[in-house]
N, C-alpha and C positions, 0 to 999 in steps of 0.2 A: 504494500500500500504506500502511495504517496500523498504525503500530505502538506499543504499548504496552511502556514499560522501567522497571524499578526500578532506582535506582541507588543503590547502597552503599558506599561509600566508593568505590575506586576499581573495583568493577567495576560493568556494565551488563548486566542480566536481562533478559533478553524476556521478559513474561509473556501477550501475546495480542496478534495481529496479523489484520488484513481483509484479503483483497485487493478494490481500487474494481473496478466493474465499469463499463463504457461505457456513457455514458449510453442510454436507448434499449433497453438489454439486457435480458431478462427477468430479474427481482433484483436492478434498478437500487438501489442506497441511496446517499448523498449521504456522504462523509468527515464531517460532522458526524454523521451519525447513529449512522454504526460506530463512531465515538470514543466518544458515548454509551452505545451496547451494550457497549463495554469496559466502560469506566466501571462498569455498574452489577453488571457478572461478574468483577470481579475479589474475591478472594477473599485478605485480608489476614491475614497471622499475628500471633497473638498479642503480640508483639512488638514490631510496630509501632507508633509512638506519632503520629508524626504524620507527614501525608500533603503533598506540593506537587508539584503536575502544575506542568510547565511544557510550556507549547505555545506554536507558531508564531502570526504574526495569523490564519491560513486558519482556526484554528478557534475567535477571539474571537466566539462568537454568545452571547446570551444565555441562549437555551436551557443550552447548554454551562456556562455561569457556575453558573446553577441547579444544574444535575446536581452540579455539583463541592462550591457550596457545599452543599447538601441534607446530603453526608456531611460537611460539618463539616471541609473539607480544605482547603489554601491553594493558590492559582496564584499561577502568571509570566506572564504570558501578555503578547505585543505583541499590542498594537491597534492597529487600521489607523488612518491619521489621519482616516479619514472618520467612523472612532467618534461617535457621536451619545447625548449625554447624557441627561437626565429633561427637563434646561431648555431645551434645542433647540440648547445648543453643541455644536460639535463639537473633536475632540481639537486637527484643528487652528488653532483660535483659540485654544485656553488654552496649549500647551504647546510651544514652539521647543527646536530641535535648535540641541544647543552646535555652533557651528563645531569643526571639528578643531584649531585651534590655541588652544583651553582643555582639549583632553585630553594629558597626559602617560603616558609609560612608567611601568610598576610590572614592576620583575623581581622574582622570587622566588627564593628560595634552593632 
């Protein structure tokens, strides 16, 4: 299932969900492409100033990127480290993961 949420301060909106269908099924579509179909049917209120999808790596494609940026919205998005650049790098030569012992606690009040 994919699913589509707004999130407003502390609450979390569903506003449109797929169910994936097995591959091979008649009305097969692929989670990138109903992520897409969200995308272009959602229907934003007045109100709204600005937009940031964040998603899993499953749906770092560039299609995807497209779609997002086209309306002019910001992502989060993990990329896989197999990500492959314009230059032919890929994410994992440019970018190392801190070991765990340069991260610390942050508590919050």
């Amino acid at each position: 299932m994919v699913v589509l949420l707004a999130q407003w301060e502390v609450y979390r909106i569903p506003l449109a969900f797929r169910l994936v269908r097995r591959k091979g099924s008649p009305g097969y579509q692929s989670e990138q492409v109903l992520f897409r179909q969200m995308l272009g049917e959602v229907v934003l209120p007045r109100w709204c100033s600005k937009v940031i999808v964040v998603a899993d790596a499953a749906y770092a494609s560039r299609q995807n990127l497209q779609a997002i940026q086209v309306r002019h919205w910001w992502f989060v998005i993990a990329f896989p480290r197999s990500w492959k650049f314009t230059d032919g790098h890929s994410l994992r030569d440019l970018v190392a993961h801190l070991p765990r012992a340069h991260y610390r606690k942050v508590r919050l009040p």
